[in-house]
C-alpha positions as CSV (number, residue, x, y, z in Angstrom):
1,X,34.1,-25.6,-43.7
2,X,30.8,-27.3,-44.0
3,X,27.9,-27.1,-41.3
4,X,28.7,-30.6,-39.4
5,X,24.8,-30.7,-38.6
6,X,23.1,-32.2,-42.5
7,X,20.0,-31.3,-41.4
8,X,20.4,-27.8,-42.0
9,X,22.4,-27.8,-45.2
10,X,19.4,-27.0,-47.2
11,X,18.9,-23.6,-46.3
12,X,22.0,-22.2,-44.3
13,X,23.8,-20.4,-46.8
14,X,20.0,-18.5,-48.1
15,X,20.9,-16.7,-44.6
16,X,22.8,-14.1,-44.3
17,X,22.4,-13.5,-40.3
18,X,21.2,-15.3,-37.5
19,X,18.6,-12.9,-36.3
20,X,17.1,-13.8,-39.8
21,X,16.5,-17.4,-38.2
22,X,16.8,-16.6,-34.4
23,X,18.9,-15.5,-31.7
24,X,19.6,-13.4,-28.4
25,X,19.0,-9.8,-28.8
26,X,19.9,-6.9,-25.6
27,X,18.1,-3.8,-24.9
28,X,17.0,-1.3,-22.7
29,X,13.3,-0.2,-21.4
30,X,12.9,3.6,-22.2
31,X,9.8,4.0,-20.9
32,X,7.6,3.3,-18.3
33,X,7.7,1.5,-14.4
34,X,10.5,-0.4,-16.0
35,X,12.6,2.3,-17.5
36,X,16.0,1.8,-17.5
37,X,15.6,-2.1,-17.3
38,X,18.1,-4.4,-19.3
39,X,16.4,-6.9,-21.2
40,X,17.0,-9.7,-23.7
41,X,15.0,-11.3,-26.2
42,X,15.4,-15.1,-27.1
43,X,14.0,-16.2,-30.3
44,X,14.3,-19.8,-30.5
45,X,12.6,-19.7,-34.5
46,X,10.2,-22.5,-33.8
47,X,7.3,-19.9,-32.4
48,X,8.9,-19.9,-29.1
49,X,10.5,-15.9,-28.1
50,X,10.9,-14.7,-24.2
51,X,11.8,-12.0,-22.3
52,X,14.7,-12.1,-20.0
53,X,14.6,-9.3,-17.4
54,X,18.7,-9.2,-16.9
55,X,17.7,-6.5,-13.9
56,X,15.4,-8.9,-11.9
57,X,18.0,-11.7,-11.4
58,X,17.6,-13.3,-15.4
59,X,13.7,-14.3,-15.0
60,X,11.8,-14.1,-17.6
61,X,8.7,-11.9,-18.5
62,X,6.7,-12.1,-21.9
63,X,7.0,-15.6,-23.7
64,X,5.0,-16.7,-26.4
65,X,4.4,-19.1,-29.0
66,X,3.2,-18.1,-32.3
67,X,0.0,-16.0,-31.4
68,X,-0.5,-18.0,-28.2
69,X,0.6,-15.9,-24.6
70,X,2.2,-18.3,-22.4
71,X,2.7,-16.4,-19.2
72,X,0.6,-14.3,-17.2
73,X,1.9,-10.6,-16.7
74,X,0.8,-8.1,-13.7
75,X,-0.9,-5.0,-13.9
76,X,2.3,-3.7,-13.1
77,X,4.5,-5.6,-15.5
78,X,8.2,-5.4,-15.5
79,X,9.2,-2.5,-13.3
80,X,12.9,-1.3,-12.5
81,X,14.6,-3.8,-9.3
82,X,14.0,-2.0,-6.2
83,X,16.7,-4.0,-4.0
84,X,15.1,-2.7,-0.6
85,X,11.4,-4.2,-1.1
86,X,12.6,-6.6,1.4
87,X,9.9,-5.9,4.7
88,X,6.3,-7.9,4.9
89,X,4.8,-8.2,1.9
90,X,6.8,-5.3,0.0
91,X,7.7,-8.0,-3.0
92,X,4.3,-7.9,-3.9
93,X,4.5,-4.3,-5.1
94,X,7.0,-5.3,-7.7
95,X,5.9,-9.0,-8.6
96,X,5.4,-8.7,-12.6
97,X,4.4,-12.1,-12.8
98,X,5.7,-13.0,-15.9
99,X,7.1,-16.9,-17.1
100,X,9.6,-17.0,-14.3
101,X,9.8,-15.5,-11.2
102,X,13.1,-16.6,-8.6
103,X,12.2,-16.5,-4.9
104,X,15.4,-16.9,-2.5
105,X,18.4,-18.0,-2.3
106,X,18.2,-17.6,1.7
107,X,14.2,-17.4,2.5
108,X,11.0,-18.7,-0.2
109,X,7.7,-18.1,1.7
110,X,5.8,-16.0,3.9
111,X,7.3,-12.8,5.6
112,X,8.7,-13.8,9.5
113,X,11.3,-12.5,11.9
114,X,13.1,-14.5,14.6
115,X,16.6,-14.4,16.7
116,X,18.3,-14.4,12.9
117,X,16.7,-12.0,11.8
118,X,13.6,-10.3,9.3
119,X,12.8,-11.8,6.7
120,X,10.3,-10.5,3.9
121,X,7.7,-12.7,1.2
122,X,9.9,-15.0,-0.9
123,X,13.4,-13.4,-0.5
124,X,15.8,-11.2,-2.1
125,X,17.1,-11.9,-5.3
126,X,14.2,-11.3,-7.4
127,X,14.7,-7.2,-6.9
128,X,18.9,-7.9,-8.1
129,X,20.4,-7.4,-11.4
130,X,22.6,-9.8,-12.8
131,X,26.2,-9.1,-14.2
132,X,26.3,-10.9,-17.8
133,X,29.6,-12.7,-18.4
134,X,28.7,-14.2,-21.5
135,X,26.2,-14.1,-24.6
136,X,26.5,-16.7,-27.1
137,X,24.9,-16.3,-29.9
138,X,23.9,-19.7,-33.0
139,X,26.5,-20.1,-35.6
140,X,24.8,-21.7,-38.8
141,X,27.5,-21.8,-41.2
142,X,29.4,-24.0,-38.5
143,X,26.4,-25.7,-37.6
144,X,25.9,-24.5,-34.1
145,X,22.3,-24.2,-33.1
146,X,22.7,-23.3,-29.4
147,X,22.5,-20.2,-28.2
148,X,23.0,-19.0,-24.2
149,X,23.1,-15.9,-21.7
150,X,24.9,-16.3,-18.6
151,X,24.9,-13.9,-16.0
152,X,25.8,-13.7,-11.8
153,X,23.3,-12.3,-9.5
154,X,24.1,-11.8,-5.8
155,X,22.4,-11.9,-2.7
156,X,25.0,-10.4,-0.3
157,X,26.3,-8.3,2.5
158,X,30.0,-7.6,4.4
159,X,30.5,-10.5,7.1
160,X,27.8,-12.4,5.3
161,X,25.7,-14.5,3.9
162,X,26.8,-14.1,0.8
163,X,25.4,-16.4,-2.1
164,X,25.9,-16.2,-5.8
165,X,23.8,-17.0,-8.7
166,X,25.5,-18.4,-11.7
167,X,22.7,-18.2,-14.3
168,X,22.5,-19.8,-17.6
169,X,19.2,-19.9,-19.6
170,X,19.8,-21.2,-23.7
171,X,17.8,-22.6,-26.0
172,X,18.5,-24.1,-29.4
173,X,17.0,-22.4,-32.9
174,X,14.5,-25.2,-34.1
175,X,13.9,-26.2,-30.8
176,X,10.8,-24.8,-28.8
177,X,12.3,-25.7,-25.3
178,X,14.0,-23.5,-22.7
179,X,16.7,-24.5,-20.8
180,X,17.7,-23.3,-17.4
181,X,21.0,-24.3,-15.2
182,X,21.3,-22.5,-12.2
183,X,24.6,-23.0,-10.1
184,X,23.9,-21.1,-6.2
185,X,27.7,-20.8,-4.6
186,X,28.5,-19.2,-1.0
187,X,31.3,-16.9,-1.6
188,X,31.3,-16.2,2.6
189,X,33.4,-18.1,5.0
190,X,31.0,-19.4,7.0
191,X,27.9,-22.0,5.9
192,X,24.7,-20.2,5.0
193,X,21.0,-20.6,5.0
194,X,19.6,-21.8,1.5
195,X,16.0,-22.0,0.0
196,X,15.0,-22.0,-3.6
197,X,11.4,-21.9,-5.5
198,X,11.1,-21.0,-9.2
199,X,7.9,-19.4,-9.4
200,X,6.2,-20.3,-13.0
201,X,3.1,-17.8,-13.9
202,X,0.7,-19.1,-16.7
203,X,-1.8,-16.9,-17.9
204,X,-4.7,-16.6,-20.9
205,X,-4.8,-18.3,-23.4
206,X,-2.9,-21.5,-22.2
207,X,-4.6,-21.1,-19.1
208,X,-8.3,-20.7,-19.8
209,X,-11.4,-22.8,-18.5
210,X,-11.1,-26.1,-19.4
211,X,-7.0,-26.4,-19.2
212,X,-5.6,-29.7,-17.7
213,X,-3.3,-28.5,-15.2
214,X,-1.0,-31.4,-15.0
215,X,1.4,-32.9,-12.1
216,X,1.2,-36.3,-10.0
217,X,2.0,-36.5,-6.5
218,X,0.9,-36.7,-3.0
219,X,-0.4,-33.2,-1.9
220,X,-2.0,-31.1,1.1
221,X,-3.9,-27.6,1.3
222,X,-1.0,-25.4,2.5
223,X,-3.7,-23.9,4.4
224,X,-5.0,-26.8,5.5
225,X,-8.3,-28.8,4.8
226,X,-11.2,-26.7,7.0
227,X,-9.8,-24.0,4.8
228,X,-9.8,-25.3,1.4
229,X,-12.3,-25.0,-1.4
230,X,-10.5,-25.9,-4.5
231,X,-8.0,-28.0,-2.8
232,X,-10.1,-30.6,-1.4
233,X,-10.7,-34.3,-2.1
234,X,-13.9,-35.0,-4.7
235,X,-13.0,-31.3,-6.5
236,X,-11.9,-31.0,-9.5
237,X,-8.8,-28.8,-8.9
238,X,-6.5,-30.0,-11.9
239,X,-8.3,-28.1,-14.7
240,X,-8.8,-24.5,-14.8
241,X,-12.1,-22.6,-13.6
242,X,-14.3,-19.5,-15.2
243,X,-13.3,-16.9,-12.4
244,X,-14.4,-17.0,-9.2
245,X,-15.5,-14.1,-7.0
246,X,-14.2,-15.3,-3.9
247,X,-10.8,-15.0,-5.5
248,X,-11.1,-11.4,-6.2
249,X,-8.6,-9.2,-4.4
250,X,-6.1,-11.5,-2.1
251,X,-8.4,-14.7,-2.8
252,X,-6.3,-17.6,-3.5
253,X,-5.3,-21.4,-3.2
254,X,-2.2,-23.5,-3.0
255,X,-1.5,-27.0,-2.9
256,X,1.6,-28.1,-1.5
257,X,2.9,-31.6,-3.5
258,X,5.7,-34.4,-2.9
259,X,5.5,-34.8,-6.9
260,X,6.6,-38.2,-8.4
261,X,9.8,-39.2,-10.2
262,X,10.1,-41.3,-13.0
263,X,13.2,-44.1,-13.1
264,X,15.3,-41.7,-13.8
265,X,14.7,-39.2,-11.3
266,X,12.9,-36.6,-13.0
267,X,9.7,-35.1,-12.6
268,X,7.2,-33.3,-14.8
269,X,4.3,-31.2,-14.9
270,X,2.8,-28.6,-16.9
271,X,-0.5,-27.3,-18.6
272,X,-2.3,-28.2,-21.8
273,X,-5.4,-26.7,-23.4
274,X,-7.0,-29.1,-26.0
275,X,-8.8,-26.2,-27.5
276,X,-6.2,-24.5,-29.1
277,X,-3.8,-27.5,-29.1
278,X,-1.4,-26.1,-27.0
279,X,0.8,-27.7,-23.6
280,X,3.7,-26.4,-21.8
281,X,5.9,-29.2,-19.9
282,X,8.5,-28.1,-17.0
283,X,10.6,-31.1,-15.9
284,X,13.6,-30.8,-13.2
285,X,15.1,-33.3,-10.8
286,X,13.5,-34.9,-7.7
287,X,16.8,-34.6,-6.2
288,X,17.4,-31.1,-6.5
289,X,13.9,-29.6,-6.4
290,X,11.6,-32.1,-4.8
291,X,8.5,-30.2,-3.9
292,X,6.0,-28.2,-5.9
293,X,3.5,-25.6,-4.9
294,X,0.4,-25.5,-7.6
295,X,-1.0,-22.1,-6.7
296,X,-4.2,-20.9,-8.2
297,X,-5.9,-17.8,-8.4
298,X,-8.8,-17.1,-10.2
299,X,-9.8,-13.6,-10.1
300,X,-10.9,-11.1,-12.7
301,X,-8.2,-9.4,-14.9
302,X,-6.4,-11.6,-12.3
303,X,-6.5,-15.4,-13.7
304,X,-3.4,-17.1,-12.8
305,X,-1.9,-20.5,-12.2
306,X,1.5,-21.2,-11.0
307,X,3.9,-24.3,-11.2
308,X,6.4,-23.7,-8.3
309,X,9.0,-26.2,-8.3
310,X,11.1,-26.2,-5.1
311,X,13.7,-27.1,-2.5
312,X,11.0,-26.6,0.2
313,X,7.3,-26.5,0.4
314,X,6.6,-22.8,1.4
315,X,8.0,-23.4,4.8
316,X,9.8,-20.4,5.4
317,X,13.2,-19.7,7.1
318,X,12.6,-20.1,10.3
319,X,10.0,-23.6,10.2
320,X,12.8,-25.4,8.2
321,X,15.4,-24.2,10.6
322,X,12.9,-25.9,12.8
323,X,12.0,-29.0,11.7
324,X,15.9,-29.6,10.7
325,X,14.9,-29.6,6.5
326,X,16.7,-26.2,6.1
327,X,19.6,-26.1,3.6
328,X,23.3,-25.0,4.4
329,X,25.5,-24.7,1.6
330,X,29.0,-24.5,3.1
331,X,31.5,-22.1,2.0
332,X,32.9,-22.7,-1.5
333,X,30.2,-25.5,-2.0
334,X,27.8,-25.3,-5.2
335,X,24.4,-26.5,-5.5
336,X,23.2,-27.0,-9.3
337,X,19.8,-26.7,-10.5
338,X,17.8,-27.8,-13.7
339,X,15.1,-27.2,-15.7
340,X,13.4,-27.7,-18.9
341,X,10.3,-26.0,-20.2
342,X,9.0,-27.1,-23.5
343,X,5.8,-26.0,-25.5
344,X,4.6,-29.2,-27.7
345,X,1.3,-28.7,-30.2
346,X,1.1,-33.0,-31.0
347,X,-1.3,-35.1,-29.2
348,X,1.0,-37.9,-29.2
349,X,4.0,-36.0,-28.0
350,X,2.1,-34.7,-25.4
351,X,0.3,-37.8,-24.1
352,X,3.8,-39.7,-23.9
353,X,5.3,-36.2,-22.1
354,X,2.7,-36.5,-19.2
355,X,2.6,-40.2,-19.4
């Protein structure tokens, strides 16, 4: 049978395996804080390879392309889930950073306690390993360029609430994008609390002083304006700083943003660094994920911008139960989720991207 995609018919049968090209390939950390850590490795062939932590709920770690580091790592990188790192600020202790962190399904922001309970930073199912149900690796001789990992991560307990993660992230060989489609499920029998943020880490080289950071929107210091020093009206927030001493140790800033849509419901933002020709973009839908958080932090051997697409802007549990904005996903009901990242090198591509 020939490959149904032309394209390719110039060089598919000088390969003998896909790995040649690109593909998904599984292992295990030996050494280390993350010892015993199931991992796999996505090469997409265009420049584009990540890390997929399959033990911290599918995010992703390392991802670069070519030379270039996309992502910003921790001093403690990837380090083996610890599922009870649930109290205060505990989460912190095993936040690698890294591309893609998930904060949820139940609570994303600070840690609180009320009548329904205690609640730590950002949530649960970070610190949960995922059970992989499928790996689907390219074909070339048959033309099929796609390749996937799906995997379910729960957050649950007897008598409830219990959610489900059904996790997909794929990519295609030639293409340098990463896709992710996220399906969150309540497997209990009564409706339960729901609140989502995908937290997106940028580090050196992409981000470095000079870099556009790049989203569009109505925004607000989460902290509020007396408090603000980057985030305040006549700065130049959107492009990336030398460090700063004042954000060494806990020193920080977030902006909290109602970002546009285009016509089509979609919105965009990203980072791109004109000095070594190099953007990210992340697009996902208004509908599903309409807020972003921009945090920054500047400090040294700290330097660190995140993209933070959301279903709420850092409200917590308890203020969204509040203000009536907090999600309840009934039982048996599904909420989907996507998003696209995608590196692009070309001037024009990028220009019409952020357009």
């Amino acid at each position: 049978m020939e490959p149904t995609n032309s394209k390719i018919t110039d060089w598919v049968y000088k390969i003998s395996n896909h790995a040649q090209v690109g593909g998904i390939e599984t292992s295990v950390l030996d050494n280390g804080a993350g010892r015993g850590t199931r991992i796999a490795w996505i090469n997409t062939g265009t420049g584009l390879r990540f890390k997929v932590v399959i033990d911290r709920a599918m995010d992703i770690a390392e991802a670069f392309y070519n030379q270039h580091s996309l992502a910003w790592i921790s001093h403690g990188g990837v380090t083996y889930p610890q599922p009870f790192s649930d109290k205060g600020i505990d989460w912190l202790r095993t936040f690698g950073g890294g591309l893609l962190t998930t904060c949820g399904l139940s609570h994303a922001g600070g840690p609180e306690s009320d009548e329904f309970g205690d609640r730590g930073l950002h949530g649960l199912i970070g610190n949960s390993p995922a059970e992989i149900v499928s790996i689907i690796q390219p074909d070339l001789r048959s033309g099929k360029l796609e390749m996937s990992i799906t995997g379910i991560i729960r957050e649950t307990k007897p008598f409830g609430p219990s959610l489900e993660l059904r996790r997909t992230i794929s990519a295609t060989l030639g293409k340098p994008t990463i896709y992710i489609h996220d399906e969150v499920i309540n497997k209990a029998n009564t409706a339960t609390p729901h609140m989502l943020l995908y937290h997106f880490n940028f580090g050196w080289p992409l981000a470095d002083e000079g870099t556009d950071i790049l989203w569009k929107g109505k925004w607000y210091p989460r902290h509020g304006a007396e408090n603000a020093r980057i985030f305040k009206e006549g700065n130049d927030f959107k492009k990336c700083p030398a460090p700063l001493d004042d954000h060494l140790g806990s020193g920080e800033e977030v902006a909290l943003i109602d970002i546009d849509a285009d016509i089509f419901g979609e919105s965009v933002c990203g980072l791109y660094n004109e000095k070594i020709g190099l953007a990210v973009g992340l697009k996902f839908k208004k509908e599903q994920l309409p807020w972003l958080a921009n945090w920054q932090h500047w400090g040294k051997g700290e330097y660190v911008t995140g993209l933070e697409p959301c279903t709420h802007p850092l409200s917590g549990q308890g203020k969204a139960r509040k203000d009536g904005t907090l999600i309840f996903i009934k039982p048996e009901e599904t909420r989907k989720y996507d998003l696209e990242l995608t590196v692009m090198t070309e001037k024009e591509a990028i220009d019409e991207y952020f357009l």
